[in-house]
C-alpha positions, 0 to 999 in steps of 0.5 A: 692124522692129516694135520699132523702129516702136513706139519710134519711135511712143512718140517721137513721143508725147513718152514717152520721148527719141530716142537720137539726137543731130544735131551741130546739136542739141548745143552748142558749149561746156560752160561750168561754173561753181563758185562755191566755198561758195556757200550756196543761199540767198545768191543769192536774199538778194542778188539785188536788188543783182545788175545784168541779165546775171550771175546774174540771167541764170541765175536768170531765164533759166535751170532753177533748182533751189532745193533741191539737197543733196550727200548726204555728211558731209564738205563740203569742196572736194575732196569737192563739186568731184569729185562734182559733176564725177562725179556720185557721192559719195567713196564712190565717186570715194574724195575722202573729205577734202581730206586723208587718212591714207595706211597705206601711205605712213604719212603725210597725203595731200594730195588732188590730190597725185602723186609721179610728176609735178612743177610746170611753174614753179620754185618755184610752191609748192601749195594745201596743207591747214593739216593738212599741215605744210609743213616735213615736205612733200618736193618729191616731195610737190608733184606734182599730177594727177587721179589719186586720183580713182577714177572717170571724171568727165563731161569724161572722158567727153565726151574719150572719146565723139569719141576726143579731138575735145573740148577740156577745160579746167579753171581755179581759184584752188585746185589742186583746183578746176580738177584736179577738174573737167578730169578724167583727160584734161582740161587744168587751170591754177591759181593760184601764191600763191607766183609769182602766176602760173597754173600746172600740173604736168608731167601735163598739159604738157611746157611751157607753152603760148605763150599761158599764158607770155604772160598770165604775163608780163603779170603781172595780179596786180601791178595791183591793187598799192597799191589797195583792195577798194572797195564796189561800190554805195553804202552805203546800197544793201547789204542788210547792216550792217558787223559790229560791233566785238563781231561781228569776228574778230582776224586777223592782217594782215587789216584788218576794215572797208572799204576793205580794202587789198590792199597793195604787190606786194611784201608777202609776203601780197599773193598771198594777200590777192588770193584772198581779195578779189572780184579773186581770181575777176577774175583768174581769169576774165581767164585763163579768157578768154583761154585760151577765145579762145587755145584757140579753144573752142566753133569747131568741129563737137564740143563742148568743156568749159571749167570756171571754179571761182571761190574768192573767196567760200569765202575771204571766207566763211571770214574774215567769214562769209555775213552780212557785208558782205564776203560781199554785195559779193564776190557783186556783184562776182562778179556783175560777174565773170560778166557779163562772161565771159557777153559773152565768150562770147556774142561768141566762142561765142554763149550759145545754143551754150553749156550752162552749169550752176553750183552750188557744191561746200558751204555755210557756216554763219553766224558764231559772233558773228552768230547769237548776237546773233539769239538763236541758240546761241553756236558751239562752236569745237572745240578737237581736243586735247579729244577725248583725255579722261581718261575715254578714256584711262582705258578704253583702259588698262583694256579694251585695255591702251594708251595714246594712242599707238593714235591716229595723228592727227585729219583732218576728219572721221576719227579715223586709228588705230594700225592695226599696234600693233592688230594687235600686241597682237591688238586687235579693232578693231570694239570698239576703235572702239566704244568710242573713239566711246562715249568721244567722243560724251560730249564736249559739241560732239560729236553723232554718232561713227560706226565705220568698221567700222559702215558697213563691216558695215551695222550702222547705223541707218537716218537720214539723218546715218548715210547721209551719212556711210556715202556718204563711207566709202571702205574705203581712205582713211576714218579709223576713227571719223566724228565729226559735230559738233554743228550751227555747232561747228567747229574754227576755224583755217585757215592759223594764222588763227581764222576766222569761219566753216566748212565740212564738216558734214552739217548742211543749211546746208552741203549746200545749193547752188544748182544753174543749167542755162541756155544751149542750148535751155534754157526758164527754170524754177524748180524746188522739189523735192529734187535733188542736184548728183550730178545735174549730171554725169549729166544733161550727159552725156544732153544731149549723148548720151554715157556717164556717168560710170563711178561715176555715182549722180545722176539725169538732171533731166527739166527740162533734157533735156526739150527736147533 
């Protein structure tokens, strides 16, 4: 009796949190957002052109953290999606790269890839990685579920809190954007390039809902046939110029000045040149509208979760780059985008019965072109095959009597290994990564080659790169040698396209998101201290008194619980 007393009385003090949460006290809807390469700094960059009710909604109603870092080496979609879905890096939840070398199966693995389940539509094709070539690519290779990832997320746990009460939605252009975040016992919809219809594999449904088949049929996509991605604002009001002739990327069937034409329905790009435009994350939130309606979310006495990944900014990123007029009107147009989903859900939920957090899953850095002309080192665009040198094979000749056959391929950010030829001539693998490391590090572009073995043994230094990759070492699906390039070098190419700008480096420009707790008993605050998105999922599950996630190594952020 006396410790529940002096609890009690430490309560009312305010020093520590009641453990006991009302049905009132928690919020109707989870409402999570991902904007998808969405660099920390952009949103205060291009605040001034932003209308009241989007992002200024966030930013200025909402607990504000302007400098949260992901504490891993390898920044790409999967990677951030799922530790931001369970609040640990892929050493723990095992999502080391969008793609990963299989030993067993002998051949890349895509990251949201199941054999033991197929698509729901015919023909829907999938969002592979370009380091997967689709003509080796079996049908069996094209089912998808949340499988490969390791650990329980926070939509898990909030499924397992009310024995399945909650309804769980994930939605994205990208397979991996909305998969991630539903979680193991969520449902998740994606977007077809290949149908131009939102899909998903039989893991999740036997068939599609009425509602799903009903959007489909209205067919969104085609609507936009014929017209052109427009400013939003007048030109004079953008706080960036068009890029220079000198300043452009040739890509091809992309016209680089505005207006940017989306082309006829019946263009065989016409799917792919919607994702890489604002109407990208338009059509994503009419889905995500209507499935909120449909699915009656946020009307009854549990909490439902409903994630939005919006991926047009990590396309337009990758084509323009973050200091380019099409980044700035994407993120207005999006700013429009999200206006109106809030007033959706303001109408159907009420904001004040929806927690909504945003952050992104990486940065970006500035295009090659555009740094230079600021007097910045010119960008080193790696070329892959450089890394096979003379000098190295010399050494693997002379130290270990092979050839180039030891390596089985490169896929960011691992160097993948022969492993039985090793084992055949009785090789030592740690002084075989060593020296290939040795070997690559020599290579200008190349700043840090760490072995695999390294981290396994804690044989590393104490630094901050070295952490960063040790937290995306996972012993099963890591390569044998990390390699960290040099700060804005990056190999350039996605879908056969030279690209303005990447992403996947430990370096601080891509690291840094944004990270927005607004909605439900949330007081507005900005917040300058260091945190980590792997903070997020934690700090959702205290907020509504439920388990963490099972690999969680994020914090609880004292600013967002504190009222509750």
């Amino acid at each position: 009796m006396m410790k529940r007393y002096c609890a009690m009385s430490l309560i009312g003090l305010g020093l520590i949190s009641s453990p006991v949460f009302s049905a009132e006290a928690k919020p109707k809807l989870v409402l999570q957002i991902t904007v998808d390469g969405l660099r920390g700094d952009l949103l205060e960059r291009y605040k001034h052109n932003f209308g009241e009710g989007g992002f200024r909604y966030l930013m200025d109603q909402g607990v504000y953290y302007t400098n949260a870092h992901y504490q891993h080496g390898n920044t790409e979609t999967i990677v951030g999606h799922v530790s931001l879905a369970t609040g640990a890096p892929p050493s723990v939840h095992g999502m080391v790269g969008n793609v990963w070398y299989d030993r067993g199966l002998e051949r890349l693995i895509y990251n949201v890839e199941d054999g033991d389940y197929s698509m729901l539509s015919s023909g829907a094709g999938v969002d592979q990685s370009t380091e997967i070539d689709p003509t080796q690519r079996t049908a069996k290779q094209d089912g998808r579920s949340p499988s490969p990832i390791l650990v329980s997320t926070f939509s898990d746990e909030l499924t397992i809190s009310n024995s399945g009460q909650s309804k769980v939605f994930g939605v994205s252009i990208k397979d991996r954007g909305a998969i991630s975040m539903a979680g193991h016992t969520g449902k998740a919809f994606w977007f077809s390039k290949a149908t131009s219809e939102f899909v998903t594999s039989d893991y999740y449904y036997d068939a599609y809902p009425v509602w799903v088949n009903r959007w489909n049929e209205k067919n969104i996509p085609a609507q936009y046939s014929g017209k052109r991605w427009e400013l939003a604002l007048d030109r004079d009001k953008y706080t960036l110029e068009e890029l220079s002739q000198e300043q452009k990327f040739d890509l091809a069937g992309f016209k680089r000045t505005f207006p940017h034409p989306y082309g006829p329905a019946s263009y065989q790009y016409y799917s792919t040149m919607l994702t890489v435009s604002p109407a990208g994350d338009e059509i994503t939130a009419d889905f995500a509208k209507v499935l909120l309606q449909q699915e009656k979310l946020g009307s009854r006495d549990v909490t439902d979760y409903l994630s939005v990944s919006f991926s047009s900014n990590d396309y337009v990123l990758h084509l323009y780059g973050p200091s380019s007029l099409e980044a700035e009107d994407n993120l207005i147009r999006l700013d429009k985008t999200l206006k109106s989903l809030f007033a959706d859900i303001d109408h159907h939920v009420g904001l004040d019965n929806t927690l909504i957090v945003l952050s992104a899953d990486h940065g970006a850095p500035e295009a090659s072109p555009i740094a230079a002309t600021l007097g910045l080192k010119r960008a080193n665009y790696f070329d892959k095959k450089s890394l096979l040198t003379d000098s190295l094979k010399q050494r693997l000749k002379s130290e270990f009597g092979v050839d180039e056959e030891i390596f089985r391929l490169y896929a960011q950010p691992y160097v993948y290994l022969n492993h039985e030829l090793i084992k055949e001539k009785g090789i030592d693998l740690a002084k075989l990564q060593t020296a290939i490391a040795q070997e690559v590090m020599k290579i200008e572009g190349v700043a840090y080659a760490v072995t695999s073995s390294d981290v396994a043994s804690g044989r590393l230094a104490d630094t901050h790169i070295n952490k960063m990759v040790s937290n995306n070492y996972h012993p099963n699906r890591s390569g044998d040698v990390y390699l960290v390039f040099a700060p804005r070098t990056y190999i350039n190419d996605m879908d056969g396209l030279t690209v303005a700008s990447t992403h996947g480096s430990p370096w601080r420009y891509d690291t840094h998101v944004p990270v927005i707790f607004a909605g439900h008993k949330i007081k507005p605050q900005r917040v300058e201290r260091e945190v980590t998105p792997y903070d997020i999922a934690p700090t959702l599950s205290n907020s509504l008194g439920i388990t963490q996630p099972s690999g969680t190594t994020g914090t609880v952020l004292r600013e967002v619980v504190s009222e509750k």
